[in-house]
N, C-alpha and C positions, 0 to 999 in steps of 0.2 A: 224649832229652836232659833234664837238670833243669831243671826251674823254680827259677829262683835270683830272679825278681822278691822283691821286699820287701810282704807283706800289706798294703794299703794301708785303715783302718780302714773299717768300710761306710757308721758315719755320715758320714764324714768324702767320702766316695766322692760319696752320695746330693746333700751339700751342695752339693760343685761340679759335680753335674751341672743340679742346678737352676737353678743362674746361666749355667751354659751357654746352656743352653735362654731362660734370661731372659734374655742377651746379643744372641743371635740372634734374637730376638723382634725386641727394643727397643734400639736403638746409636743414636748417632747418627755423623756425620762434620763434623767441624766446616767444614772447606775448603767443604764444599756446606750446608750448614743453616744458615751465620752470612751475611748480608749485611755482606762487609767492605768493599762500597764504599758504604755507607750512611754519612751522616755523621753526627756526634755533634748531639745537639737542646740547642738553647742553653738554658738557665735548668734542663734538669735534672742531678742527682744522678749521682755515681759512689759514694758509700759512704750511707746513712741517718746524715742530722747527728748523729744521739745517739750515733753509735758512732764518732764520731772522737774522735781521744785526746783533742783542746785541747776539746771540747767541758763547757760549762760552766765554764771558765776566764776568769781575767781577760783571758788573752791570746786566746781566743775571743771574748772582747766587744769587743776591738779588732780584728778580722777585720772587711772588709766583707762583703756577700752574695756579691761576683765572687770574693773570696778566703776562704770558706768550701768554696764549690763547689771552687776552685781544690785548697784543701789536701785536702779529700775525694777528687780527681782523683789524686793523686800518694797520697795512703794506700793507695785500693784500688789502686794499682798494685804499692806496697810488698809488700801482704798474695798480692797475685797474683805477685810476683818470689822469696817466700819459699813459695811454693807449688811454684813450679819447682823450688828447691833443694830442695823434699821430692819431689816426685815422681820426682828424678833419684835420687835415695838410694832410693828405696821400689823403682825400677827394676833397682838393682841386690841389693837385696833379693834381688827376683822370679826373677832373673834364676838367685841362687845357689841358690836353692830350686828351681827345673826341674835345675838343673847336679846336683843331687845327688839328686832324685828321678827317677821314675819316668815318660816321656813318653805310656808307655800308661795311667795311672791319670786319673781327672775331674781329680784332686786339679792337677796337676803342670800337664793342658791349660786347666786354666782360671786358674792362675799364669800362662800365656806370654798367656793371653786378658787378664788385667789390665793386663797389660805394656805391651800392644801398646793401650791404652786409653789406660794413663799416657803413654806417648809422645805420643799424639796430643792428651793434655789438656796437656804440656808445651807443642808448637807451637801449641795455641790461645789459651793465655796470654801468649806471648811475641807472637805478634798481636795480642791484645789492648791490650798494651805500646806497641805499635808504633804502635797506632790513636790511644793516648790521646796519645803525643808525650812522653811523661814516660822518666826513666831507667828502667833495669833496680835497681833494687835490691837490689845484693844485702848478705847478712849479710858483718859482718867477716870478712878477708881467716882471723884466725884460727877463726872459726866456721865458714867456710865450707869451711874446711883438716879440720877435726873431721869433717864429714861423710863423709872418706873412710875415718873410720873406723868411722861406725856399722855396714857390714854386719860384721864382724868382734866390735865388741863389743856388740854388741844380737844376741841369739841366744834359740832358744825364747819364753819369756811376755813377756821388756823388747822382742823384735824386733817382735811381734805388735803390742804397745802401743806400740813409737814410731809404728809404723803405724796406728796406729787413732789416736796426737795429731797425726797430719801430716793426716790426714783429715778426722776429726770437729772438731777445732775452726772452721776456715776453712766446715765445712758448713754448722754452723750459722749463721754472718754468712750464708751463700748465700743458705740457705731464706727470710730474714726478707727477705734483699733481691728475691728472684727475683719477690716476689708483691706488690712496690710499686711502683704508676705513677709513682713521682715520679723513679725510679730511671733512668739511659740505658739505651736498648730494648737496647745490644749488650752490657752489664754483668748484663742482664738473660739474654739467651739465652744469654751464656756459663755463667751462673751453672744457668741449667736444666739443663743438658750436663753439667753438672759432677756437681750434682745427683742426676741419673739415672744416671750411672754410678757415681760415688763410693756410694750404697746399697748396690748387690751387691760392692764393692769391702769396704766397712765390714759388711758380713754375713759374710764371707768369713774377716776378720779376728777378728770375734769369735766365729765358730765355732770357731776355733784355738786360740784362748788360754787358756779354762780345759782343754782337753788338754793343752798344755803346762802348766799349770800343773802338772794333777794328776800329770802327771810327774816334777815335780821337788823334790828335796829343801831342806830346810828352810836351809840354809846357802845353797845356791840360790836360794831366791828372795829371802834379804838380796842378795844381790848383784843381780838383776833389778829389787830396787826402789829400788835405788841407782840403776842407768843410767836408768831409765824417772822418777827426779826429775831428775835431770839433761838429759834430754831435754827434759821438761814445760818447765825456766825455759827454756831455748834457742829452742825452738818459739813458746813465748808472748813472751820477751824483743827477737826479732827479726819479726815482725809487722810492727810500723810501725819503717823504716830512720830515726834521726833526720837525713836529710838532707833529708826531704820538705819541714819547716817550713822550707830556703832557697825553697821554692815559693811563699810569700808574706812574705818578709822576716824571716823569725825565725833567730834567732840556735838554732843545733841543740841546743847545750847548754842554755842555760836551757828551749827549749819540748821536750826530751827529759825535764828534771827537774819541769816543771810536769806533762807527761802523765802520771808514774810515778807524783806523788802528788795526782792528780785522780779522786776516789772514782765519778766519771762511767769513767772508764776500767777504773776496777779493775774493777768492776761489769759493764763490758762484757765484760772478760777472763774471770771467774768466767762468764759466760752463756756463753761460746765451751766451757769447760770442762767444765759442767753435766755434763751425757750421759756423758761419756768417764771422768769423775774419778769418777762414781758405780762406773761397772760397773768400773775399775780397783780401787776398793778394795772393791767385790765379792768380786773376785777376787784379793786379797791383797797387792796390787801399789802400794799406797801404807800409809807407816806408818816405820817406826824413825828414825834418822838422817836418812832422804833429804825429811822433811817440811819442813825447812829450805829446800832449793829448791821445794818447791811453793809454801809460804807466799810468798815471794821472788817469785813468776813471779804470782801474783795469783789462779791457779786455784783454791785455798780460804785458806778466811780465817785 
């Protein structure tokens, strides 16, 4: 009989078997490793004050301390409801990538092995949700509509990169949070979990991307770096849902227009970006026309 398998690159092979092997090392389970009957500790933090939007605002100086805390409560809950909505796109991603590859290649078993990750980081978020008493936040009805169409038009090097801005930005708010006592211990270990598997998730991703790139033609990748700014403003625009500030009295409109143009914010948004915007235009993936929605979305200046 022929071998009609499709040659599955070797570096690309070696890649995903080392995350394998790093998977099976080190997982965690959230169900058993999160104390959810632990209760929330009064006087501390859900997000680090400087990374709230209203922070350094007028209308922050009119926040008491219970309604600082308060609005930080229902942000990270925003930035963790928009974390669902990426991971449920990223899931179907994964999903069409095994559908069309190879289930005996590293490559394809450790796509179902992220999957089956992203799943379990979706239900420990929406526990999280649940813990904090806050809504679900999600993105507009029409943003939220769009999502069903990224696996379709994000394909090759813009697919890789929406995947690496659904990832890498929210990691970095993790890391800064994961390793501060002032932070709540369950924001905390969710944020470890996440952490530790979003790495070989986010390695995984950038091992892909400049193969696709170098695969693809120049008219190609005007188009990839069109959808991949269009993603960037979406990704960064939808972070904080403006329904949070009814959490402590504010009117959505005005403290959605005070955050946009609060250089404490912008500042935050650009540090989420750092890492991703770099090695994005590394690799070719920001620049013509689509610099308009970067600029727009706050991740460069």
């Amino acid at each position: 009989m022929t071998n009609t398998r499709t040659p599955v690159p070797v570096g690309r092979e070696a890649v995903a078997d080392r995350l394998l092997r790093s998977t099976a090392a080190r997982s965690y389970d959230p169900d058993l490793d999160i104390d959810w009957s632990a209760p929330l500790v009064p006087g501390k933090g859900f997000i680090l004050e400087h990374r709230c939007s209203l922070y350094g605002t007028s209308l922050w100086d009119q926040l008491s301390p219970e309604q600082r805390l308060e609005l930080g409560k229902h942000e990270g809950a925003s930035v963790a409801s928009t974390g669902i909505w990426l991971e449920l796109m990223l899931m179907r991603i994964l999903a069409k990538l095994a559908y069309h590859g190879d289930p005996a290649s590293a490559h394809v078993q450790y796509a179902l092995t992220e999957l089956g990750e992203e799943c379990r980081h979706t239900i420990m978020f929406g526990r999280m949700i649940e813990q904090l008493g806050t809504p679900m936040y999600r993105p507009p009805p029409r943003i939220w509509a769009l999502g069903n169409w990224l696996p379709t038009l994000a394909t090759g090097p813009s697919m890789w990169a929406a995947i690496l801005l659904g990832e890498e930005i929210p990691d970095r708010f993790q890391r800064e949070q994961a390793a501060d006592g002032s932070i709540q211990p369950l924001m905390r270990m969710v944020n470890r979990i996440h952490i530790l598997e979003e790495a070989r998730h986010i390695s995984f991703a950038r091992e892909e991307l400049p193969r696709c790139v170098a695969r693809t033609s120049t008219a190609g990748m005007a188009y990839h770096r069109a959808v991949t700014a269009r993603f960037a403003f979406i990704v960064a625009s939808n972070l904080i849902n403006p329904l949070v500030y009814r959490s402590v009295g504010l009117d959505p409109r005005t403290a959605r227009a005070a955050a946009l143009a609060n250089p404490h914010y912008r500042q935050t948004l650009r540090f989420g970006g750092q890492k991703i915007v770099a090695f994005l235009a590394d690799n070719g993936l920001i620049g013509g026309p689509g610099r308009y929605w970067w600029r727009r979305s706050f991740l460069i200046d």
